[in-house]
C-alpha positions as CSV (number, residue, x, y, z in Angstrom):
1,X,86.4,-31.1,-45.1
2,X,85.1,-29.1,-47.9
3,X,84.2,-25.4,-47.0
4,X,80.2,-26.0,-48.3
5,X,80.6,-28.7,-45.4
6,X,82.1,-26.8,-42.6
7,X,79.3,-24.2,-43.0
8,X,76.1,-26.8,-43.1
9,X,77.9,-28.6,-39.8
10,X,77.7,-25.5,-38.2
11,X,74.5,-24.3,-39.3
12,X,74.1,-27.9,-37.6
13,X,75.5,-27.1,-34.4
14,X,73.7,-23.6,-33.9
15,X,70.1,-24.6,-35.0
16,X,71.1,-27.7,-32.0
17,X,72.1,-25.2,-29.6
18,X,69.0,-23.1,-30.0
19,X,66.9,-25.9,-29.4
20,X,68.7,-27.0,-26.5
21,X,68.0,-23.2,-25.4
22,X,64.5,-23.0,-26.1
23,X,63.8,-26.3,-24.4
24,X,65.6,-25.5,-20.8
25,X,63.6,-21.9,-21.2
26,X,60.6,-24.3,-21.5
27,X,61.1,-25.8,-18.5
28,X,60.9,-23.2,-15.3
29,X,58.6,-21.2,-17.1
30,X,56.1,-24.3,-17.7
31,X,56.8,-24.7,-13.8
32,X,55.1,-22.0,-12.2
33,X,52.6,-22.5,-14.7
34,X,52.1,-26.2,-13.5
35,X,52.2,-25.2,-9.9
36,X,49.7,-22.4,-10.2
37,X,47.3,-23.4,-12.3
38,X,46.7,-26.9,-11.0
39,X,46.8,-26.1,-7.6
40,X,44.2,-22.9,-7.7
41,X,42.3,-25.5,-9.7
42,X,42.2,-28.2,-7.1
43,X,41.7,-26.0,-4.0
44,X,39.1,-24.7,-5.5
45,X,37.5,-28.3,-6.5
46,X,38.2,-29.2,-3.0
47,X,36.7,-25.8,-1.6
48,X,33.3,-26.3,-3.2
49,X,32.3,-29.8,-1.7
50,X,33.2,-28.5,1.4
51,X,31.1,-25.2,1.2
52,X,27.8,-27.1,-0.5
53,X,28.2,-29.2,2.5
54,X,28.2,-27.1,5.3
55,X,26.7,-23.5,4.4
56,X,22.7,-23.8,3.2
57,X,21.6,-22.2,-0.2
58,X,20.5,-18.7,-0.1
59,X,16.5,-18.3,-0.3
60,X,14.9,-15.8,-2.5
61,X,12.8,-13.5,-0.6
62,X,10.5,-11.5,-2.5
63,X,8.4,-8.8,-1.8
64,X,5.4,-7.3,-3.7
65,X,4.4,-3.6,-3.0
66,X,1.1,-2.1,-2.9
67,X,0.2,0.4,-6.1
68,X,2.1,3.2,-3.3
69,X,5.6,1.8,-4.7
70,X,9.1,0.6,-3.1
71,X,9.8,4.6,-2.6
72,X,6.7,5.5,-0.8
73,X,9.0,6.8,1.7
74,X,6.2,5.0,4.1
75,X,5.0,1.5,4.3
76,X,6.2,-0.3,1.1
77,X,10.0,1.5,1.4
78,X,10.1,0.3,5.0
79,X,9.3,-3.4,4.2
80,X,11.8,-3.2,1.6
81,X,14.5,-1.7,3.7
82,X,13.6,-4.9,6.1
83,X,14.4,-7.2,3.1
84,X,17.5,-4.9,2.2
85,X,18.7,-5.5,5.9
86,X,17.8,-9.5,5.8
87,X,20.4,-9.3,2.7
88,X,23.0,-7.8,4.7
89,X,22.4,-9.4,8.3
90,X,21.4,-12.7,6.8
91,X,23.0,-13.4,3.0
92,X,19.6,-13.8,1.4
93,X,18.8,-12.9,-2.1
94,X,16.0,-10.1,-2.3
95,X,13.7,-8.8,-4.6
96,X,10.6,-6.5,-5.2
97,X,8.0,-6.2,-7.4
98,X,5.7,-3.4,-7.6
99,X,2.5,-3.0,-8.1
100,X,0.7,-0.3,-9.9
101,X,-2.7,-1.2,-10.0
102,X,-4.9,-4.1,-8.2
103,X,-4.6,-6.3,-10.7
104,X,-1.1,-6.6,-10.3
105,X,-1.1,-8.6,-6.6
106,X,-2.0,-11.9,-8.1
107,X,0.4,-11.4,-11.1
108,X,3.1,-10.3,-8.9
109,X,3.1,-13.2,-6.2
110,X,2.9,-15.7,-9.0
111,X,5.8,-14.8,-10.2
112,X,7.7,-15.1,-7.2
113,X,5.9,-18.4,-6.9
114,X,7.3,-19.4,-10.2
115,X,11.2,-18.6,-8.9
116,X,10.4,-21.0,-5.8
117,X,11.1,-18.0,-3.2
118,X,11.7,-19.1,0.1
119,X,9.5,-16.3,1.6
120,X,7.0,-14.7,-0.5
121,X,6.0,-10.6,1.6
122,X,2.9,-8.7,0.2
123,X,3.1,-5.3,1.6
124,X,-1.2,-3.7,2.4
125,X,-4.3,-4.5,3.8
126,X,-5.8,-4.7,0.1
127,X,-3.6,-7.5,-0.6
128,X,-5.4,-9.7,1.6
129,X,-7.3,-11.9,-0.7
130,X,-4.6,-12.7,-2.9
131,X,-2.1,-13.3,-0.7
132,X,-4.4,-15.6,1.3
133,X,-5.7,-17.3,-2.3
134,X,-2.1,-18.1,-3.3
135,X,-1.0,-19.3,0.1
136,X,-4.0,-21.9,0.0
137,X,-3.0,-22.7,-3.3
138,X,0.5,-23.1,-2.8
139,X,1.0,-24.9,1.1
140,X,4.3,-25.5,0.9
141,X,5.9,-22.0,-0.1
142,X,6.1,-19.5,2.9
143,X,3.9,-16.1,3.2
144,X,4.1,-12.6,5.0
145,X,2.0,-10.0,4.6
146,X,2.0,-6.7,6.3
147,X,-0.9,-4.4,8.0
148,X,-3.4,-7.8,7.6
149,X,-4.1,-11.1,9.3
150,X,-6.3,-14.0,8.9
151,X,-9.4,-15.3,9.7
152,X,-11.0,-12.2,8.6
153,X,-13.9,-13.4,6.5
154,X,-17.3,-11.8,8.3
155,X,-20.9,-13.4,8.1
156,X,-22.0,-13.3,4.7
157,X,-18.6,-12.6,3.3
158,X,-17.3,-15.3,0.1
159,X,-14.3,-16.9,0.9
160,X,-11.4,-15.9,-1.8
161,X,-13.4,-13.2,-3.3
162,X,-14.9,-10.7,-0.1
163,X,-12.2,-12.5,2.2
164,X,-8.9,-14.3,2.4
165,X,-9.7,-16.7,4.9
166,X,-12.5,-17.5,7.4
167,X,-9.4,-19.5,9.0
168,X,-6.0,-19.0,10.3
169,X,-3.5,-19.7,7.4
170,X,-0.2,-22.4,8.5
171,X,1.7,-20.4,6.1
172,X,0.7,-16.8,6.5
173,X,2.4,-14.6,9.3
174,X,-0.1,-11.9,9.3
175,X,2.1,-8.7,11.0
176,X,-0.2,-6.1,12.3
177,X,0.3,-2.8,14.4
178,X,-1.5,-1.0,17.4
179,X,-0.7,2.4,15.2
180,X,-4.0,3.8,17.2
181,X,-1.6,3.7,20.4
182,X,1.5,5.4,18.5
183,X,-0.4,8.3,16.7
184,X,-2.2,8.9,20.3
185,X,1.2,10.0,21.6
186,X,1.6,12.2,18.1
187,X,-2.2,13.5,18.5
188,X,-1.5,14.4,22.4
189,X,2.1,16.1,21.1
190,X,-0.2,17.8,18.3
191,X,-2.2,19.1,21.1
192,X,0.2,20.4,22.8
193,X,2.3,22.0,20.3
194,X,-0.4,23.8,18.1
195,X,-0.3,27.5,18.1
196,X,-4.0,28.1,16.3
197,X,-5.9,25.6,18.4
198,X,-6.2,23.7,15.5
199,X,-4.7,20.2,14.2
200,X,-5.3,17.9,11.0
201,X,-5.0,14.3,9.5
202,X,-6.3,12.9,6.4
203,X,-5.9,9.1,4.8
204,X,-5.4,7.8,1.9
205,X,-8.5,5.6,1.6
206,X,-10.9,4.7,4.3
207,X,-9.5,1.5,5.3
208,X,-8.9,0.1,8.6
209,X,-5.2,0.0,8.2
210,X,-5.4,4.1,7.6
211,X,-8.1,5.1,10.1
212,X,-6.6,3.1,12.9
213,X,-4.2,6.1,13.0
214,X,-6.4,9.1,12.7
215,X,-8.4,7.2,15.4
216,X,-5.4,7.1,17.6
217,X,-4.5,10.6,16.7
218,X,-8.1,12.0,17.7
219,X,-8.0,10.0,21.2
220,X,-4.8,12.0,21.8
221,X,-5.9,15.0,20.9
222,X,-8.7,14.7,23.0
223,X,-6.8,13.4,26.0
224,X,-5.0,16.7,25.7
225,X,-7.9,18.9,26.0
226,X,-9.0,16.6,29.1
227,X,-6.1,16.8,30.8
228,X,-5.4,20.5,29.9
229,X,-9.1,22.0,30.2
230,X,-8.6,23.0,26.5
231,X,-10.5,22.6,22.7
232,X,-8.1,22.2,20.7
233,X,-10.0,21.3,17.0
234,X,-9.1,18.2,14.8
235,X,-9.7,18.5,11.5
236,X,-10.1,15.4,8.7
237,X,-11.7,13.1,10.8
238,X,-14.5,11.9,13.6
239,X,-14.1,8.1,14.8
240,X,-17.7,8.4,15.8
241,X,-19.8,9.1,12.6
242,X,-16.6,7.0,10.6
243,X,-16.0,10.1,8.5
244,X,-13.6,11.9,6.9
245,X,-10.8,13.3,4.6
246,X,-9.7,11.4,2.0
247,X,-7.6,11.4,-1.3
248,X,-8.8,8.1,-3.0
249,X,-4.8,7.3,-3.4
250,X,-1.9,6.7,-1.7
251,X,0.4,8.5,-4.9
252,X,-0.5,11.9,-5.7
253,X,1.5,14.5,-4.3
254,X,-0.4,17.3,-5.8
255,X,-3.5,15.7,-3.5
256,X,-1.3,15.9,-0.8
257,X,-0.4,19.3,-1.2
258,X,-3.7,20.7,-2.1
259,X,-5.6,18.4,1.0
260,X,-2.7,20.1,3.6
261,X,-3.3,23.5,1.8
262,X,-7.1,23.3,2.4
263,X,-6.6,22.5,5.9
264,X,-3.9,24.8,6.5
265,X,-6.6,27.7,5.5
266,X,-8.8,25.9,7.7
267,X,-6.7,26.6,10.7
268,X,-4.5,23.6,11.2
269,X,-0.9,24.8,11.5
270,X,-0.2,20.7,12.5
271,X,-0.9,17.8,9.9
272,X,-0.5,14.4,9.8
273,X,-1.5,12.7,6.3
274,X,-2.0,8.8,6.3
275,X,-1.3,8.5,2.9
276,X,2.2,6.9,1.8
277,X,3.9,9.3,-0.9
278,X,1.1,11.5,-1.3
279,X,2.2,12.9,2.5
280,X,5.1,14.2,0.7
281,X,3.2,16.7,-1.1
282,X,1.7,17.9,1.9
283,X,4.9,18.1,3.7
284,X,5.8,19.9,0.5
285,X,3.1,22.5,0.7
286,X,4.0,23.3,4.6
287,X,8.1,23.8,3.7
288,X,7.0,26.2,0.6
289,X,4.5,27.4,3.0
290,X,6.2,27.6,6.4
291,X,2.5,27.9,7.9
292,X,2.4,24.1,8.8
293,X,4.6,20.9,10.5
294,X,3.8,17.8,9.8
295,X,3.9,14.4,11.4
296,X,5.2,12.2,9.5
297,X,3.8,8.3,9.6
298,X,5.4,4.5,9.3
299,X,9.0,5.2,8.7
300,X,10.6,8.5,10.1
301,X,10.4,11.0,7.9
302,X,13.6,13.0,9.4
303,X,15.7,10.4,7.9
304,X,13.3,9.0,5.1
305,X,12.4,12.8,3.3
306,X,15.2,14.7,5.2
307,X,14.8,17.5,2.6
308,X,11.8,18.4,5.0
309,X,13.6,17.7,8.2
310,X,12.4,21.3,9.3
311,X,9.0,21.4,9.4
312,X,8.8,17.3,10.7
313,X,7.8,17.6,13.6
314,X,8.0,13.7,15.1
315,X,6.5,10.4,13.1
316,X,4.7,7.9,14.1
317,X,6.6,4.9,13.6
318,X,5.4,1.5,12.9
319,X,8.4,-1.0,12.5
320,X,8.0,-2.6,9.6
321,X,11.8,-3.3,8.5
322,X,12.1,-5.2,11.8
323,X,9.0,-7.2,11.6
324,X,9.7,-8.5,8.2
325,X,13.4,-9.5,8.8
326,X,12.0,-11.2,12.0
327,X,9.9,-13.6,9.8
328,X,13.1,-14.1,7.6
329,X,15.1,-15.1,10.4
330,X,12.3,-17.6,11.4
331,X,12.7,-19.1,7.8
332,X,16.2,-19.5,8.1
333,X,16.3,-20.3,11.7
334,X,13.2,-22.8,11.1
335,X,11.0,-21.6,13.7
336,X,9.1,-20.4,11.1
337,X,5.2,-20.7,12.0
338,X,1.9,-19.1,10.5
339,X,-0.3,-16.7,12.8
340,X,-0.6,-13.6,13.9
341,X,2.4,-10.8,15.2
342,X,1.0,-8.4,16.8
343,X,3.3,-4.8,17.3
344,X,2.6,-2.6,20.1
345,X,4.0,0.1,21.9
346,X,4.6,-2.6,24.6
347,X,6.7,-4.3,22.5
348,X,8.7,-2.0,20.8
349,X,6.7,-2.5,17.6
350,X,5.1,1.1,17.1
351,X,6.2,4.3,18.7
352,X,7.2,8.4,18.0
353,X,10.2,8.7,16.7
354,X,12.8,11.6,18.2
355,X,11.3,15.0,18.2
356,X,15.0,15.7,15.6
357,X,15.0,19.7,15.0
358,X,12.6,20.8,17.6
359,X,13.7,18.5,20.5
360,X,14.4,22.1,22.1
361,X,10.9,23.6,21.2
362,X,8.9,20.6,22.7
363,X,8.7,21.8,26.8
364,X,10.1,19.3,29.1
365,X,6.4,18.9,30.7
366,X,4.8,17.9,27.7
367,X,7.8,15.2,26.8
368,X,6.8,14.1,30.3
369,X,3.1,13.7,30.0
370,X,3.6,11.8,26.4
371,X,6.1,9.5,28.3
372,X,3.4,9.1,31.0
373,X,0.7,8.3,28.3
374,X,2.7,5.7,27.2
375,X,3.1,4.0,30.1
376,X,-0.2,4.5,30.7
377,X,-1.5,2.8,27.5
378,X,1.3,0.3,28.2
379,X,-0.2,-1.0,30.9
380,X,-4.0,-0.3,29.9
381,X,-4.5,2.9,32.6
382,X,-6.1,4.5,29.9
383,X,-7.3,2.8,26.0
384,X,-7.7,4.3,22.9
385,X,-11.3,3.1,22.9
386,X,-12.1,4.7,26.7
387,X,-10.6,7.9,25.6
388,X,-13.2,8.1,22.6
389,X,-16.1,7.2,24.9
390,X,-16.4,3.6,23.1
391,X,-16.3,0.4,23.5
């Protein structure tokens, strides 16, 4: 064998045996590769089939805020955080929109309407004709709306333009709130607590869903001075000649702060302003000020606006979150049914939240008389109405 020869052969031989290497290295490492793969592949092909068969498809629940916003820190942020807790408690999908002038309720909803929610929750009494217009337009898809209910056309009223509905809706929960029996117990703690002798509320426009409370506050201030032989003054409104103090908004905290100023030189050194964010500025003014407390109203305030947990005195609460993640499990739980829920202090609905940082400062007497006027109300002993002298 020539010596060229010899060398090519073994080229031959080594270029064979690197092969012969390359392909047994092929094999395990293709293996795991193989096994892996495939098998993540199929369980998970097998997985999904079995999931789409036995868990249902979330449902978009949407909610659409009055012009107050989702941080109102008042009714809008608390029907949100009830959506928020549907998300966590229930796995739906949630979703807000807000609305910064009128003309954005109609806009808003039919955009939810257009992603097919599965429960469409307009947050305010002025939302009532376009919630109740899109719900008659749409019967299939599923409404909420908070602080309003239907029929609630009066005579002489146009259906869809004065009025929603001169009829209850099949697909409108309407979730309302005795707030009147609530901001009693804050009017009679008002009362009691005052050092001047003088209290104050004011709204954020005169509609029923904001004078309900400064109604409820007045009968309690006025209970106190019956029971206690006393005139303690409320400032910012009179139930009887409909009249009061109001900021045309519920967003300006510089109305807020300038409406508690002007009562704080009036006398009041106790305020409680109906007005979603624009309370902040009043809470504002009494923290710079330290001349005032306020009582906070919807959500509590302690935990809502704790930079001003130390001049909040109590809130009047009206339980929004809960209420809306009620109608959500009725959705999912398909008990779902139009009408009207109605939240009272009976039923856990409304309420005072903890007196917080002056728990100490409120006498034990007075914590008994308010728990006493609840009861009372409770179980109609005494009325908001009979208090006032009305009917």
């Amino acid at each position: 064998m020539s010596k060229k020869l010899f060398v090519v052969l073994g080229v031959m031989v080594v270029i064979s045996m690197l092969l012969g290497a390359c392909g047994t290295s092929a094999t395990p490492t293709a293996a795991p590769a193989a096994t892996t793969v495939p098998a993540t592949a199929a369980a998970a092909a097998t997985a999904v089939p079995t999931m789409a068969a036995s868990a249902a498809p979330k449902i978009l629940v949407g909610i659409v805020t009055d012009t107050g916003g989702i941080d109102d820190k008042s009714f809008n942020s608390s029907a949100w955080l009830g959506v928020q807790q549907s998300e966590t408690d229930l796995g739906v999908d949630g979703k807000y929109l807000e609305s910064h002038q009128q003309s954005d309720y109609a806009k808003n909803i039919q955009e939810f309407l257009n992603e097919d929610a599965g429960l469409i929750v307009t947050v305010g009494y002025l939302m009532g004709v376009d919630t109740a217009n899109a719900a008659k337009a749409n019967p299939n898809t599923k409404f909420a709306i908070v602080d309003y209910s239907y029929p609630d056309c009066a005579a002489g009223q146009k259906e869809g333009t004065d009025c929603g509905s001169s009829t209850s809706l099949p697909n409108v929960v309407g979730i309302i709130y005795q707030t009147d029996q609530a901001a009693f117990l804050g009017g009679y703690l008002a009362a009691g607590m005052t050092k001047t002798g003088v209290v104050g509320e004011f709204g954020g426009l005169q509609i029923p869903t904001v004078t309900i409370y400064m109604k409820g506050f007045q009968a309690g201030v006025e209970y106190y001075n019956q029971k206690h032989n006393t005139n303690v003054k409320l400032l910012g409104w009179d139930d009887v000649a409909q009249k009061g103090t109001f900021v045309n908004n519920f967003t300006s905290t510089d109305d807020g702060n300038k409406t508690a100023q002007s009562l704080q030189q009036e006398g009041a050194d106790i305020i409680m302003p109906v007005a979603g964010s624009v309370g902040l500025g009043s809470a504002a003014y009494c923290e710079q000020s330290k001349s005032c407390l306020i009582i906070g109203v919807d959500q509590d305030w302690y935990v809502s606006a704790p930079e001003y947990q130390d001049i909040e005195l109590v809130s009047v609460l009206k339980e929004i979150n809960v209420s809306v993640e009620a109608v959500v499990k009725s959705v999912l739980g398909s008990t779902y049914q139009g009408g009207t829920a109605n939240n009272t202090l009976a039923n856990g609905g409304v309420g005072l939240s903890p007196y917080h940082n002056f728990d100490s400062q409120v006498p034990a007497s007075l914590k008994s008389e308010i728990d006493q006027a609840k009861a009372d109300l409770i179980s109609g002993a005494i009325t908001v109405n009979g208090v006032l002298g009305e009917k």
